[in-house]
N, C-alpha and C positions, 0 to 999 in steps of 0.2 A: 184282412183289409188291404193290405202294403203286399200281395203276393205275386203282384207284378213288378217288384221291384228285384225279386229272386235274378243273379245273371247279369244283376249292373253293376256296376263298380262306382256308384254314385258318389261316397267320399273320396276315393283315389279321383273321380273329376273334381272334386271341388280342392282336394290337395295341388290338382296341377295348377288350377286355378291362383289357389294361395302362392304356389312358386312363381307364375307368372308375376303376380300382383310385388310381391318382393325385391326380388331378379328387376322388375322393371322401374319399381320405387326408389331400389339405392343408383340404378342407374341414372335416371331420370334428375334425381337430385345432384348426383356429382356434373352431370351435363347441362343441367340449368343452371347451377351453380356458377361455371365457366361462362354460362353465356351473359347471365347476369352480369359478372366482371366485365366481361367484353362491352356489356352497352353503356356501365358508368365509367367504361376507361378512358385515357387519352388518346390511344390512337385509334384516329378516323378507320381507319382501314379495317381492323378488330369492329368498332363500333359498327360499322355500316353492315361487315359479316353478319353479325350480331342480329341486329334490326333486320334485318332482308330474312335471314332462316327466321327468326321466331315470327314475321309476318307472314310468311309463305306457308310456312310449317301449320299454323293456327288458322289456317283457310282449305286445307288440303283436307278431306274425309280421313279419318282414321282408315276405313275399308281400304282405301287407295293405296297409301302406307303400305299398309301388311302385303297388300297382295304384289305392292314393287317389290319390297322385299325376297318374296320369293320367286315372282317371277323375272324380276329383272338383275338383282344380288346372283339369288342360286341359279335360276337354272339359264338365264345369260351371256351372266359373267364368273358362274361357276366358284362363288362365296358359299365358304362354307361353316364359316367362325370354329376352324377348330375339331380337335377329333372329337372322339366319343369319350365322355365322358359324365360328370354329376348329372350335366345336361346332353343328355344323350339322344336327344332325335336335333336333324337339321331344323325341321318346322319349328318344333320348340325356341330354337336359339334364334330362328327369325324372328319370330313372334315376340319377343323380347325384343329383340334388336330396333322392329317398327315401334311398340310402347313407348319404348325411351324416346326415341327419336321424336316421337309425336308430346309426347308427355312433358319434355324437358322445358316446351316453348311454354307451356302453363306456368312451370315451374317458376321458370328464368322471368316472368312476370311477376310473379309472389312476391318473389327474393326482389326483385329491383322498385317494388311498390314498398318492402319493407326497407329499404336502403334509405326509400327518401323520406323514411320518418326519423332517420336520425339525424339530429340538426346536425348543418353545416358547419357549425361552429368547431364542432368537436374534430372532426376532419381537417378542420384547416388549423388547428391547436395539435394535431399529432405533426403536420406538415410542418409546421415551425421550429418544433423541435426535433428536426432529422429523418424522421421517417418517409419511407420510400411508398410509392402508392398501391404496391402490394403490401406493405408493410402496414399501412393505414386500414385496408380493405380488410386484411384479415385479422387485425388485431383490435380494431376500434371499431369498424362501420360492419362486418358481418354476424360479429356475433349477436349484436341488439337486433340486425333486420332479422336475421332467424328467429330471436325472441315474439318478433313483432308479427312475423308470419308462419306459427303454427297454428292457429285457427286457419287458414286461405291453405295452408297448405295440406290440411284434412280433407277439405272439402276437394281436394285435385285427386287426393291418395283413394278416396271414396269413390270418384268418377274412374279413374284407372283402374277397380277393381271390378267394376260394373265394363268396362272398356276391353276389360279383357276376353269377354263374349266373341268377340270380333275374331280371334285367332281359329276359332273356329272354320272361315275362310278359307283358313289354309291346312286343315286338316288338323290342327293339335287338339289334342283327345280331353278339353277340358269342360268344363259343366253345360255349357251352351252345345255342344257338342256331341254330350250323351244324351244331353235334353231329345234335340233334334233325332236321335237317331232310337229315343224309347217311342215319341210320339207316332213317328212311322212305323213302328212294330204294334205299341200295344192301345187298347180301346180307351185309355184309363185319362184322357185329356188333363182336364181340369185338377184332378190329383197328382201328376205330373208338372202342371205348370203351378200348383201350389207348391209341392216340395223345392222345387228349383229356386221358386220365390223367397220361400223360408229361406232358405240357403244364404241367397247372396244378403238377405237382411241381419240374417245372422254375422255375416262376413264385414256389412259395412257399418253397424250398426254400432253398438260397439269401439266401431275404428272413429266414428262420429263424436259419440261421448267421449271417451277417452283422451285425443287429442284435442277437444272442446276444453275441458277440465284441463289439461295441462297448458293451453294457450292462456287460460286466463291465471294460470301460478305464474308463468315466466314474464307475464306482459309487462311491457317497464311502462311504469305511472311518468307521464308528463305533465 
């Protein structure tokens, strides 16, 4: 029944898939993170940074993204993030490189909508007694938005895994990818576009419940 699927490497796509999804998860989070900072900080000039990419960035197609990446990064201005290695094709590390980049403006939304549910009180009760406004940011006001934003922050981790189809574009060999390249070989359509389907519900599905369930253990009761 599945004897058209002989000759595809159908898991190793949906592994690269998984690595994109990862790779662009913890990046995304550490760079929304930052940006987040930057738009509840004091200085204007950070803050407007801030504000300007994550409005720009969240208007721009994802497609667009990836394909500067590689066509205006690599071939250019001759970026190349790096020799060969764990991630060892250039496309791949572009591919990643646009995810974060597009992804983090999500993020840095999450985190700054989970910022302002922690009352001000408490921020201004660290500030009184000596600490510094990173020192507030990171000891009192991030850890509860994080608490407050793992459910929002599912639902981005969910879309960026689905988002990752898009590298396709540029050539990286992952499941939208080999999708694309059985349908033009073989007669088998709709069995084709069921297993791919399977696939990514498998992949997001899962990531859905699970960070569900965990959003509502950490949630701090007001």
């Amino acid at each position: 029944m599945f004897d058209f699927l002989q000759g595809y490497d159908v898991l190793g796509a949906f592994w690269t898939t998984v690595q994109l999804t990862l790779l662009a998860a913890a990046g995304s989070l550490v760079w929304g993170t930052l940006l987040a900072a930057m738009r509840v900080g004091p200085v204007p000039l950070m803050r407007g940074f801030a504000t300007v990419y994550v409005n720009t960035v969240r208007n721009i197609p994802l497609t667009v993204i990836i394909l500067f990446t590689s066509l205006g990064l690599a071939n250019t201005l001759g970026v190349t993030l790096g020799a060969k290695g764990v991630i060892d094709t250039l496309n791949f590390r572009l591919a990643v490189l646009g995810l974060v980049a597009y992804t983090s403006a999500f993020v840095c939304e999450v985190i700054r909508s989970g910022i302002n549910t922690v009352p001000v009180g408490q921020a201004e009760a660290a500030r009184a007694i000596g600490l510094s406004f990173s020192q507030v940011l990171r000891l009192v006001v991030l850890p509860q938005a994080f608490r407050s934003s793992v459910g929002p922050l599912a639902n981005v981790l969910i879309a960026l895994t689905k988002n990752t189809t898009v590298a396709a574009a540029i050539g990286v060999a992952e499941a939208a990818t080999l999708m694309r390249t059985m349908v033009e070989k073989e007669a088998q359509l709709i069995p084709i576009a069921a297993i791919f389907a399977l696939g990514f519900v498998i992949l997001t599905l899962p990531t859905g419940l699970i960070l569900g369930w965990v959003g509502k253990k950490v949630a701090i009761k007001r």
